[in-house]
VOBA-1610 file (N, C-alpha, C; in pm, whole numbers, padded with zeros to 5 digits, always signed):
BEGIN
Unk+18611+09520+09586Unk+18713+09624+09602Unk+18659+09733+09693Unk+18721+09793+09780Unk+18691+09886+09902Unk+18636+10040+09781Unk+18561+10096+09831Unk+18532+10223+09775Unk+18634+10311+09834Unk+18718+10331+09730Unk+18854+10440+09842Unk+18788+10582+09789Unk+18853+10684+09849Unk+18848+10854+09822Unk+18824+10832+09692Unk+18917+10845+09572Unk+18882+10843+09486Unk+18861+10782+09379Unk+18775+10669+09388Unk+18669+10572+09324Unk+18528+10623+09346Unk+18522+10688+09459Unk+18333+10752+09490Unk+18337+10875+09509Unk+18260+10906+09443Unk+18227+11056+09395Unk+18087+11095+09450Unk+18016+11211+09476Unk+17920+11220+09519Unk+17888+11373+09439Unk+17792+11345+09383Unk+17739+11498+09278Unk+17551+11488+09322Unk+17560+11579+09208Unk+17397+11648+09242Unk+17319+11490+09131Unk+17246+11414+09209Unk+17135+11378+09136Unk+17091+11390+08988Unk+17047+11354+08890Unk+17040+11380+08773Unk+16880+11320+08741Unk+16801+11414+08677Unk+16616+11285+08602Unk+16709+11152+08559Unk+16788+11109+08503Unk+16841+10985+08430Unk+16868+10929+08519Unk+16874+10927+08640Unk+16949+10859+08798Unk+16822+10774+08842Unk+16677+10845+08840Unk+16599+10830+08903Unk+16502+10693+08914Unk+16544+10568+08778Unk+16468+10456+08787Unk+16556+10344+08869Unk+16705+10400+08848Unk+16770+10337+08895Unk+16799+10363+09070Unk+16774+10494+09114Unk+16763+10547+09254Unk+16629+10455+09313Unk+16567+10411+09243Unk+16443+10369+09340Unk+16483+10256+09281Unk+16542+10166+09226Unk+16539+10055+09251Unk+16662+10058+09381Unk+16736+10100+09408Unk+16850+10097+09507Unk+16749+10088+09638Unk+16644+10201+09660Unk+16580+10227+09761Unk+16469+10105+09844Unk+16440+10039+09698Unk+16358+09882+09728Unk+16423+09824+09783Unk+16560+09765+09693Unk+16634+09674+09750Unk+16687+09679+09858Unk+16745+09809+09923Unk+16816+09841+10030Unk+16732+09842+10143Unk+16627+09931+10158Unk+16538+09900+10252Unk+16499+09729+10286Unk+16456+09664+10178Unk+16400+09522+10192Unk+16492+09473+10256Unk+16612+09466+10180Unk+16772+09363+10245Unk+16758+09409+10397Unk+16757+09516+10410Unk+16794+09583+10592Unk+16653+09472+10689Unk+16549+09525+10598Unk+16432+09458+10670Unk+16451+09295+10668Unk+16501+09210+10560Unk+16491+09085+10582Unk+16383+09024+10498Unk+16326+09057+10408Unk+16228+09047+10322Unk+16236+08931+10183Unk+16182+08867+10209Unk+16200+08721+10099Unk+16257+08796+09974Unk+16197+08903+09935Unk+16209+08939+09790Unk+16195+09130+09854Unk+16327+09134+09853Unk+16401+09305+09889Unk+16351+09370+09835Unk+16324+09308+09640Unk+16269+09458+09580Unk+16179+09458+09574Unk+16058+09402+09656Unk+15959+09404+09669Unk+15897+09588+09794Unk+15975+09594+09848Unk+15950+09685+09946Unk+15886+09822+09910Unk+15742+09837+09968Unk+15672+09926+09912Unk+15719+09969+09763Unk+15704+09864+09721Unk+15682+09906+09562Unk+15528+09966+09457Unk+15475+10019+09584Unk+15351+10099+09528Unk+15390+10248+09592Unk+15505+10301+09658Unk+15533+10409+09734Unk+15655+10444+09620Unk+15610+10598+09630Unk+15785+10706+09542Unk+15797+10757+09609Unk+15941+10759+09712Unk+15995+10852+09788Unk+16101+10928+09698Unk+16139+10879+09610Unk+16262+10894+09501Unk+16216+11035+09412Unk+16112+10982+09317Unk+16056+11091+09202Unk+16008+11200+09286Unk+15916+11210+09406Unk+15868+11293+09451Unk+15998+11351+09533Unk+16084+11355+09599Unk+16157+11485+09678Unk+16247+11523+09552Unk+16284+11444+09425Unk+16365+11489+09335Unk+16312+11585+09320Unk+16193+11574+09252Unk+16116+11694+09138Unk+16061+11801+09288Unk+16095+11773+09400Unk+16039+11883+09481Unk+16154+11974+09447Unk+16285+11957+09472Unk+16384+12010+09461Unk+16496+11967+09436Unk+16530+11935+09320Unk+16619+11894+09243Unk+16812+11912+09285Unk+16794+12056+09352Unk+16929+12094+09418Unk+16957+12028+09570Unk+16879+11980+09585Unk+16868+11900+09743Unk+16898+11698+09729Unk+16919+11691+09627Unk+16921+11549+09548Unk+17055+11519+09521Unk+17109+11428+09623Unk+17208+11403+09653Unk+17263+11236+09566Unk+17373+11227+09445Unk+17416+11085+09434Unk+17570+11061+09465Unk+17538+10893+09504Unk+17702+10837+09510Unk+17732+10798+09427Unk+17869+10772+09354Unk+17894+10674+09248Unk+18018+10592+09284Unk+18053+10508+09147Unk+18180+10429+09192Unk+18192+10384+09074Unk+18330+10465+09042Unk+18331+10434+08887Unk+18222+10425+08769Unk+18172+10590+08775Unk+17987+10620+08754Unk+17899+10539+08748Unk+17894+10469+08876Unk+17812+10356+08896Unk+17716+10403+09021Unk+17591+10444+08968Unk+17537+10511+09111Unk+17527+10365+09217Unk+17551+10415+09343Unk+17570+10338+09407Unk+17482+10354+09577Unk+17394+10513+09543Unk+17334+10530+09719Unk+17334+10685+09660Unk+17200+10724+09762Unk+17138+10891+09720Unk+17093+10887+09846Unk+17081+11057+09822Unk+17041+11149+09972Unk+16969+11193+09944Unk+16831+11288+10038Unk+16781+11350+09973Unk+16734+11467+10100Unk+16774+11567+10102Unk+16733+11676+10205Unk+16641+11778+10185Unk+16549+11787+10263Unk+16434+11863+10294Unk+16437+12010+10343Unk+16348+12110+10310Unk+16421+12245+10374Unk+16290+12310+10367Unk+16244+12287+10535Unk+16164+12337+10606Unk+16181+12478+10662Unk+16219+12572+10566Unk+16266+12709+10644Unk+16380+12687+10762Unk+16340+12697+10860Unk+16436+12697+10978Unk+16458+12552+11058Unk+16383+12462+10949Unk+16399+12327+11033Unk+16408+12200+10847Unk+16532+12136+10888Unk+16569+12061+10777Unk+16529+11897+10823Unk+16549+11830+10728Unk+16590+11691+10725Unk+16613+11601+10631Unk+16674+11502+10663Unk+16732+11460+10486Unk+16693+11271+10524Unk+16665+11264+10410Unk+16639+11086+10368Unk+16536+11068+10293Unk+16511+10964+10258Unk+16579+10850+10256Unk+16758+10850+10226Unk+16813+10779+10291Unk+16931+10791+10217Unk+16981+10600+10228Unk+16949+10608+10116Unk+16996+10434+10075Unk+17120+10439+10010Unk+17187+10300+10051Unk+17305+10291+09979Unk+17261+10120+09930Unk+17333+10054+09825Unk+17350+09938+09782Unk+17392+09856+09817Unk+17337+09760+09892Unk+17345+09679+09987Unk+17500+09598+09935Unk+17583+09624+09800Unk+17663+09495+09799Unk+17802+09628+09851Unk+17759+09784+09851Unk+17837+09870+09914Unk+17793+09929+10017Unk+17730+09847+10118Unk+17704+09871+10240Unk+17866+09846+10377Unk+17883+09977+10460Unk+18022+09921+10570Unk+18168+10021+10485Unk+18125+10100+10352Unk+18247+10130+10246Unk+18249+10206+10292Unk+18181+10341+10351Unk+18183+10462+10360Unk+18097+10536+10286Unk+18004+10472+10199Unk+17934+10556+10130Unk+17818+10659+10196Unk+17767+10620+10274Unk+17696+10718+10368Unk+17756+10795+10388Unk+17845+10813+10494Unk+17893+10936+10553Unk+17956+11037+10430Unk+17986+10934+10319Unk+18031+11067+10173Unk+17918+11175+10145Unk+17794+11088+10183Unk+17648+11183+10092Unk+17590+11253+10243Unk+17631+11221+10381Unk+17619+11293+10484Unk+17690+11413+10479Unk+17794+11424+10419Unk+17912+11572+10415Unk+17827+11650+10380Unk+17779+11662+10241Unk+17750+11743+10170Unk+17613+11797+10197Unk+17531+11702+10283Unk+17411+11699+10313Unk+17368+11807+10427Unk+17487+11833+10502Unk+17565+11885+10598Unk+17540+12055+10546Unk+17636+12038+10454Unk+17652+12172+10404Unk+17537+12253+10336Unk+17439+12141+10278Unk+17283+12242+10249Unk+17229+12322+10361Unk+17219+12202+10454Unk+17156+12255+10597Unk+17254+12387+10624Unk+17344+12415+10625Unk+17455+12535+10680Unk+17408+12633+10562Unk+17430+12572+10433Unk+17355+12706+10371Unk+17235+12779+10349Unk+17140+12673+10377Unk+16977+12733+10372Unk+17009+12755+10561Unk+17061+12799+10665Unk+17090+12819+10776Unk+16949+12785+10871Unk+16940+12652+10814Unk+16882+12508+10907Unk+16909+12573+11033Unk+16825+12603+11133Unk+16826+12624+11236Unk+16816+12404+11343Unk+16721+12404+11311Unk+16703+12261+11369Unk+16719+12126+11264Unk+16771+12029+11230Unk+16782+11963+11145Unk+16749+11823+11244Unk+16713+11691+11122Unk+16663+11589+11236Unk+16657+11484+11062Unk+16613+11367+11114Unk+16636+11240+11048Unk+16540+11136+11114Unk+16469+11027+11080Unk+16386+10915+11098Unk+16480+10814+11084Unk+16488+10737+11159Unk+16563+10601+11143Unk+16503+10507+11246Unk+16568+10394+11218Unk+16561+10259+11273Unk+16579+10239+11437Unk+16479+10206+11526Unk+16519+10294+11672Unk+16644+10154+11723Unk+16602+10030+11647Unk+16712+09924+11693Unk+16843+09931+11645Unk+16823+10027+11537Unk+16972+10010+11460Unk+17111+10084+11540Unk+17184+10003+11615Unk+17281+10098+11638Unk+17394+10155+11569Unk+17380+10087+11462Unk+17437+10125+11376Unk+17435+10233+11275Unk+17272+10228+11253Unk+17262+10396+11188Unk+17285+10491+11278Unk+17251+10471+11434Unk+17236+10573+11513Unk+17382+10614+11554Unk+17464+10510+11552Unk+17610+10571+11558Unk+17641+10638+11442Unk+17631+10596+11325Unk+17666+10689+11236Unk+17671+10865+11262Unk+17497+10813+11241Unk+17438+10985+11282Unk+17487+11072+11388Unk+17490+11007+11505Unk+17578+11049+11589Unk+17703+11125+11544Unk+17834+11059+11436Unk+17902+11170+11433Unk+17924+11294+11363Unk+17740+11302+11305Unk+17733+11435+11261Unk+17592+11496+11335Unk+17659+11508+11496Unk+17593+11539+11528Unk+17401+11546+11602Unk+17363+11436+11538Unk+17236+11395+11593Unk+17243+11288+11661Unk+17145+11314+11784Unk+17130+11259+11885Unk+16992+11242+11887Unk+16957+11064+11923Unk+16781+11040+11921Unk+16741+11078+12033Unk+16611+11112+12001Unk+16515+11164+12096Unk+16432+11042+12102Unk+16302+11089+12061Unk+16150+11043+12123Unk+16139+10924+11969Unk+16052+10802+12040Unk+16006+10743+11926Unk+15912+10805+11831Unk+15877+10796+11719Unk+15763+10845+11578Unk+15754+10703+11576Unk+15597+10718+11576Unk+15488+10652+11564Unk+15458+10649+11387Unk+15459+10594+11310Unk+15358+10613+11173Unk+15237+10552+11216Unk+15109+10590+11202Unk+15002+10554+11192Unk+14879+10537+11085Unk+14811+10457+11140Unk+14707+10421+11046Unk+14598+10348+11052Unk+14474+10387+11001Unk+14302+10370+11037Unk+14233+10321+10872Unk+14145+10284+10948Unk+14055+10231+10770Unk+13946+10343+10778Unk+13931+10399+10688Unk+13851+10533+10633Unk+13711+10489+10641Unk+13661+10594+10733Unk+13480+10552+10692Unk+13439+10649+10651Unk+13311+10675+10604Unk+13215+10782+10586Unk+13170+10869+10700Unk+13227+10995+10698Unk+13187+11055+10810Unk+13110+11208+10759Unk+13060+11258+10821Unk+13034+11449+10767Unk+13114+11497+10882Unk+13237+11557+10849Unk+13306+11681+10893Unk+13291+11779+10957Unk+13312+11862+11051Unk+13268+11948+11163Unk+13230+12071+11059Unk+13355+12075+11028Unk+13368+12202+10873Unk+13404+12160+10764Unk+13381+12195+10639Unk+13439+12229+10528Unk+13573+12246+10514Unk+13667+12152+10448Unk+13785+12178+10437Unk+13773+12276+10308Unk+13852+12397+10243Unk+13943+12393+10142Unk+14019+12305+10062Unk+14026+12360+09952Unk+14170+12272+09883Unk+14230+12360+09778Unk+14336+12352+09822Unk+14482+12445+09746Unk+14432+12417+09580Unk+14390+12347+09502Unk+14406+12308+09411Unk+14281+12392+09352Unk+14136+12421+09459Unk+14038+12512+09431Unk+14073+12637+09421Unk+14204+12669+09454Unk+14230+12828+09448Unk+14315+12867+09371Unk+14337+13037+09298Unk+14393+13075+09178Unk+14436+13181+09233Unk+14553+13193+09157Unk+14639+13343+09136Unk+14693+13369+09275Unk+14646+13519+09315Unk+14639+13551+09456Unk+14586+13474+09586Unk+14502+13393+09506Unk+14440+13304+09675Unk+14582+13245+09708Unk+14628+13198+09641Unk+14744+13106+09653Unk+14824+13125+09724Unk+14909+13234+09707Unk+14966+13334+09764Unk+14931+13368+09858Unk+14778+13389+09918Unk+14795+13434+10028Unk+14732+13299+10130Unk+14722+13167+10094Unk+14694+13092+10140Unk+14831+12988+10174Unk+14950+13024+10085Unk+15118+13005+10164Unk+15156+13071+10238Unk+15092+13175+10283Unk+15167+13305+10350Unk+15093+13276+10524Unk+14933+13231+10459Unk+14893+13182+10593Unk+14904+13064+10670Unk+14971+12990+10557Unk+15023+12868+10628Unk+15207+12837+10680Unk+15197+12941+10660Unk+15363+13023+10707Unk+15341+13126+10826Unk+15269+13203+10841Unk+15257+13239+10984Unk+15187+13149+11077Unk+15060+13035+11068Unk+15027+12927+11143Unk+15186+12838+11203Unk+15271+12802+11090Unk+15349+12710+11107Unk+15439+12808+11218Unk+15474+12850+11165Unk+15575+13004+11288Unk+15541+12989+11409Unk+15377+12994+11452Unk+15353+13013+11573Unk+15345+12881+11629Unk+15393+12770+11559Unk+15449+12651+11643Unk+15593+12617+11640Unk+15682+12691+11563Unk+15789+12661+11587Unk+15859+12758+11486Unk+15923+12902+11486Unk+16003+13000+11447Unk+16062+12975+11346Unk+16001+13013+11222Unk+16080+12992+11137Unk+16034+12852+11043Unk+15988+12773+11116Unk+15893+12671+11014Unk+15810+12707+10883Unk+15846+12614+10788Unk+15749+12677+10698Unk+15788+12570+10547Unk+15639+12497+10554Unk+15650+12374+10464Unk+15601+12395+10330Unk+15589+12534+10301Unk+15581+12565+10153Unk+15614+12513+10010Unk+15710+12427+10064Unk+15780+12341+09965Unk+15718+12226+10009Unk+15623+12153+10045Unk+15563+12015+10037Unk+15417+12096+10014Unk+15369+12181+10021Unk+15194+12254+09942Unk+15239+12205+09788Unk+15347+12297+09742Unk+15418+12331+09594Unk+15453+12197+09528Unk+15502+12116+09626Unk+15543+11991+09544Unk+15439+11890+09529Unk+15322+11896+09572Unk+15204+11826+09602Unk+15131+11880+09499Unk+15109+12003+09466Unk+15025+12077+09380Unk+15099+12037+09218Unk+15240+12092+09208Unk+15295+12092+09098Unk+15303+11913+09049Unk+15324+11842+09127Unk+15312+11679+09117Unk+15230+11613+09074Unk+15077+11671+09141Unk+14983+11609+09130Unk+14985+11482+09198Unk+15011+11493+09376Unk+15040+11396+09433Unk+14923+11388+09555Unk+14831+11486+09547Unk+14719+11470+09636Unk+14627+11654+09614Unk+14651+11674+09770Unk+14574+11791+09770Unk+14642+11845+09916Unk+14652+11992+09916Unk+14625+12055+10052Unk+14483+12052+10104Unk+14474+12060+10213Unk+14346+12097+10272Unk+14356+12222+10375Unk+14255+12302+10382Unk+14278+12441+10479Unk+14170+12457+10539Unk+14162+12449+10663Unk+14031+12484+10723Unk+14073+12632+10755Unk+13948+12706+10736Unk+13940+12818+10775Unk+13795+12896+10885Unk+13816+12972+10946Unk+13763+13016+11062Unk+13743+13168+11021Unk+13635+13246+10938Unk+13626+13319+10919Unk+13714+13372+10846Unk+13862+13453+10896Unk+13946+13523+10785Unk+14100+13442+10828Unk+14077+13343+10920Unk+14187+13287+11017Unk+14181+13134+10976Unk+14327+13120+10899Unk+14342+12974+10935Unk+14353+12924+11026Unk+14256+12749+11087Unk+14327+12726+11152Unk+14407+12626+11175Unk+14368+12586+11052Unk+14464+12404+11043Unk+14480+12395+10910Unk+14533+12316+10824Unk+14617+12267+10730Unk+14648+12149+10712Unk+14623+12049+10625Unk+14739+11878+10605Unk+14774+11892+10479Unk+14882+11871+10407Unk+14898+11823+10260Unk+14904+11669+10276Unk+14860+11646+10156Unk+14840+11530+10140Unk+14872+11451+10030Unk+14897+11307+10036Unk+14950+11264+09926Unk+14822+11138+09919Unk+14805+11109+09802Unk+14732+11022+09782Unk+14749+10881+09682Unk+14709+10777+09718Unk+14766+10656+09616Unk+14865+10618+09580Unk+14854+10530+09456Unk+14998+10455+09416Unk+15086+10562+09388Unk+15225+10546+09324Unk+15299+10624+09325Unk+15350+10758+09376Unk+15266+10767+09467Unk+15313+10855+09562Unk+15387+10821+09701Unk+15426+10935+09786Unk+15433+10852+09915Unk+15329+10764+09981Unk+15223+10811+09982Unk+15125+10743+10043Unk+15128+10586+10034Unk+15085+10506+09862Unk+15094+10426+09843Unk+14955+10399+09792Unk+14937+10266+09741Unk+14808+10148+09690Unk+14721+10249+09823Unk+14569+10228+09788Unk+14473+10299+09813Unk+14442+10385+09973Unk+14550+10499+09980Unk+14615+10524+10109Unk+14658+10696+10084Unk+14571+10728+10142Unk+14590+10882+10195Unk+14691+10910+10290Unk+14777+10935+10291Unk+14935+10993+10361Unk+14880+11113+10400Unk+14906+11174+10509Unk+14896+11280+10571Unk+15074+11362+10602Unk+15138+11393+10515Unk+15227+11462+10519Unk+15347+11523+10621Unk+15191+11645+10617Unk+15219+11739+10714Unk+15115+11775+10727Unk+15081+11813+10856Unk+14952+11867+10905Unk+14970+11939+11048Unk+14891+12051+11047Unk+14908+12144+11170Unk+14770+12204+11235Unk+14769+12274+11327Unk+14638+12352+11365Unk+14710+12502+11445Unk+14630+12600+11440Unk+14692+12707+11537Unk+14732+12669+11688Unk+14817+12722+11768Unk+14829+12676+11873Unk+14740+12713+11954Unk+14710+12680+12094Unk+14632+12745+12184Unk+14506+12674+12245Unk+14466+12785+12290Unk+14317+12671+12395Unk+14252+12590+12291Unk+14205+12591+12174Unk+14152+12544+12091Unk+14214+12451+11968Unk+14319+12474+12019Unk+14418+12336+11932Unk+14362+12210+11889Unk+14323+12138+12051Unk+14223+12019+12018Unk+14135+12017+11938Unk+14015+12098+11943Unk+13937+12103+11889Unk+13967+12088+11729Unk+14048+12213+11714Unk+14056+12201+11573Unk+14140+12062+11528Unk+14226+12040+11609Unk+14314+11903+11522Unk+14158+11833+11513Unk+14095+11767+11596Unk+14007+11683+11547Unk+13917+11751+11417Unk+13909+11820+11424Unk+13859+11898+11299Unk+13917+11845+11150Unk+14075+11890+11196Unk+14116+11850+11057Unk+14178+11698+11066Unk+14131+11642+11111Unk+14188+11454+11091Unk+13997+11454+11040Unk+13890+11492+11082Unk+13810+11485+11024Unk+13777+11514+10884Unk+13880+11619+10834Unk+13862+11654+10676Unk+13998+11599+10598Unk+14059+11534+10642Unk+14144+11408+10632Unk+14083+11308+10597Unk+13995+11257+10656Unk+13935+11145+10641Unk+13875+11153+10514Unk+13749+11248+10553Unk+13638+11251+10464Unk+13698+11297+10296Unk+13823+11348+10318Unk+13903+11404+10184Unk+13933+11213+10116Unk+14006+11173+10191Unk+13998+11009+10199Unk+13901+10914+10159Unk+13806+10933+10151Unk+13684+10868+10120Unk+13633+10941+09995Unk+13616+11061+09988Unk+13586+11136+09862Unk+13698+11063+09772Unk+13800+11043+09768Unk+13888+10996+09693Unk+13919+10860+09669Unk+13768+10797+09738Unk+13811+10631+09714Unk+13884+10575+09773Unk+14004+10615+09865Unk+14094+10570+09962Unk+14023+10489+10048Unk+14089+10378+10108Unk+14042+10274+10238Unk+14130+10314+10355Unk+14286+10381+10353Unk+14356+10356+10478Unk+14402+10531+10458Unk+14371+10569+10556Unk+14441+10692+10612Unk+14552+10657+10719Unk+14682+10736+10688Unk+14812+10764+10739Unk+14854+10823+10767Unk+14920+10876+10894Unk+14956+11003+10951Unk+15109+10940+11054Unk+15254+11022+11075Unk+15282+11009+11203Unk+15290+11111+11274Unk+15342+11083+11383Unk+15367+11134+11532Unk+15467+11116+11594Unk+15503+11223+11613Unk+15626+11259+11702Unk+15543+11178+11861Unk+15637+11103+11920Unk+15545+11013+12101Unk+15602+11161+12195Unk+15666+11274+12149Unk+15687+11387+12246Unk+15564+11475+12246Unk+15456+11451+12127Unk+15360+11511+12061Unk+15231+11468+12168Unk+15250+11421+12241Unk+15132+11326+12366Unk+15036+11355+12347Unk+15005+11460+12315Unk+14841+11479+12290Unk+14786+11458+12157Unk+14882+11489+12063Unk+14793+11498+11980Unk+14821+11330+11919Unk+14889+11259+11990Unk+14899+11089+11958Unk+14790+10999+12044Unk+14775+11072+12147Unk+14637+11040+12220Unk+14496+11042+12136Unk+14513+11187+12072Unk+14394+11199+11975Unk+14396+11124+11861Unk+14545+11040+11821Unk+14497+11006+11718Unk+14431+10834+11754Unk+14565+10816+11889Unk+14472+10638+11929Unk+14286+10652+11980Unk+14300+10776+11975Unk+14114+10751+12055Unk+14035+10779+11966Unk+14050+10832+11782Unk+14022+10843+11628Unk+14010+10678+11599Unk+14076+10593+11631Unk+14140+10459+11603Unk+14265+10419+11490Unk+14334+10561+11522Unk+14490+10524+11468Unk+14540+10447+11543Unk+14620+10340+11472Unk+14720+10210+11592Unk+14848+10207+11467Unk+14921+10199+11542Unk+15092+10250+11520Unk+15128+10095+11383Unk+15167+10140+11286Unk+15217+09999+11205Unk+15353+09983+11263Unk+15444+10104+11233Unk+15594+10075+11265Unk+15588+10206+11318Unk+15727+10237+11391Unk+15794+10356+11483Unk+15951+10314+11488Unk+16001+10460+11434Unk+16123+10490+11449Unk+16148+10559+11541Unk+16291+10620+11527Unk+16337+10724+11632Unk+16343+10847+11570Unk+16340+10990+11597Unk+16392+11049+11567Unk+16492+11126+11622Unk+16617+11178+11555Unk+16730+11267+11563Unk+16723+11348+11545Unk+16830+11445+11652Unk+16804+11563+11639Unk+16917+11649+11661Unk+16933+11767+11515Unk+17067+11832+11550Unk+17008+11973+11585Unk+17030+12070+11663Unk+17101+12023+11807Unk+16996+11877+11867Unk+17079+11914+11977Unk+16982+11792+12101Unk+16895+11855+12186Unk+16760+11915+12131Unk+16654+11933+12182Unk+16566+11946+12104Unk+16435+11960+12200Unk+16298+11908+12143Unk+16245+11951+11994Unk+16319+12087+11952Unk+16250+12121+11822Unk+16113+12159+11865Unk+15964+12143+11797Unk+15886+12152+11809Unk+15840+12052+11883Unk+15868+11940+11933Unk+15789+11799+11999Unk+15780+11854+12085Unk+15653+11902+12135Unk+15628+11923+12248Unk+15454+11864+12256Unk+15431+11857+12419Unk+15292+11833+12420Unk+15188+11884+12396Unk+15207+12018+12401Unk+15089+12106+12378Unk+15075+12125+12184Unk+15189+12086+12137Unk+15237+12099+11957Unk+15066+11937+11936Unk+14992+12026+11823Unk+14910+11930+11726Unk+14981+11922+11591Unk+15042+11830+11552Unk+15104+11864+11432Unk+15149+11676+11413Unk+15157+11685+11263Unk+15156+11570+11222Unk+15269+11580+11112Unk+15393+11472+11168Unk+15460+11455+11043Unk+15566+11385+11106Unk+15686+11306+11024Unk+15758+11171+11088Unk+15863+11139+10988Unk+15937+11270+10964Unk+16054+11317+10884Unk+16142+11170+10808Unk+15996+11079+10758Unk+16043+10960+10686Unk+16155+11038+10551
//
């Protein structure tokens, strides 16, 4: 039976949604991919539990005849948004159910006043990309996800970790990773993936610091049930100050990446890249990052956002 207007409903997410949201997310992904056994698909990865419990008001479900049937899930980067995974159920795939949980998805971004908003998808699919298209996003540059096997290294510097610090450090160690993020792109500010990492218990921040000056940052996710996955350090988000010394420091902090990686028993470190990001994707193929998969990314409006070449920054708005 067709999902008409009113047979599908689309409300806020619920904890009781959530074993059944990630099984939708296995299956749907796998079916798209072609995969002997659909629900097999990164079934050591939570994209589901982790952006719920980041923010619960950003947790988007479909139903059909309260039958969840496909979830959204939008991100809110200060002045720069993005939303997904957004799976639907492959036997209500073509109904309209997407574009129902795109409306509303719509309207977060307008109310947290999303300056830049953007999405990861499938760069062959023309079909997602038309979708997206009629709300507005238009693909840009391919994202690279990447990934290296972890060795033993000693670190230029000493990373930090968010998790070593109390009370006031805290505080003023979001505040400095909110004016770093600013001075690469106005208004950026990933405070809500430090917080959801910390409160989760899904890895660690790391902070290099330079006397009284940050100058780089990654949160990180680590192992099974996280994003990352089975024995796999995810690199989030990760940044460095801008400027003559950018390089330097990114290699700095993919160095306390690593070695955070190995302290933790991890074998595969993971990071992506924006391919508008040229340099700092250069730095990561000459580290010996080599690309597993690459999407596209979208972008509302239709320009660069932060992808730029001189931008060191790591992240691939999966």
């Amino acid at each position: 039976m067709p999902a008409t207007e009113l047979e599908l409903r689309v409300r806020s997410l619920a904890e009781a949604d959530l074993a059944e949201a990630k099984s939708i997310f296995h299956l749907a992904f796998g079916t798209f991919l072609g995969l002997p056994d659909p629900t097999q698909f990164l079934q050591d990865r939570d994209y589901i539990r982790t952006r719920y419990h980041a923010d619960p008001e950003a947790a988007l479900a479909a139903t059909i005849d309260e039958q969840l049937v496909g979830t959204n899930f939008a991100t809110n980067w200060g002045s720069v948004g993005f939303f997904g995974p957004l799976t639907v159920r492959p036997d209500f795939w073509d109904r309209g159910v997407a574009k129902r949980l795109l409306e509303p998805t719509m309207e977060l971004f307008d109310r947290w006043g999303t300056k830049h908003a953007g999405l990861f998808t499938f760069a062959h699919s023309t079909k997602h990309i038309g979708l997206y298209q009629k709300f507005g996003f238009w693909p840009r540059f391919l994202t690279a996800i990447m990934s290296m096997q972890v060795r033993r290294i000693e670190p230029q510097a000493q990373a930090l970790k968010y998790s070593e610090l109390i009370g006031a450090e805290r505080d003023n160690c979001i505040d400095a990773c909110r004016q770093l993020t600013n001075g690469v792109y106005e208004g950026l500010d990933v405070q809500s993936e430090i917080h959801a990492v910390a409160n989760q218990a899904l890895g660690d921040t790391l902070l290099l610091w330079d006397d009284s000056r940050l100058q780089g940052f990654a949160v990180c996710h680590c192992g099974r049930d996280t994003e990352a996955g089975q024995d796999t350090c995810y690199v989030k988000f990760g940044a460095v100050q801008p400027g003559p010394s950018a390089e330097q420091s990114f290699d700095r902090l993919l160095d306390a990446c690593e070695s955070f990686a190995f302290t933790r028993g991890l074998s595969r470190l993971e990071a992506g890249v924006n391919l508008e990001r040229h340099n700092a994707y250069q730095q990561l193929l000459a580290r010996g990052f080599r690309t597993a998969i690459q999407g596209v990314a979208m972008h509302r409006p239709n320009d660069p956002g932060y992808n730029r070449s001189d931008v060191y920054l790591i992240d691939d708005w999966r």
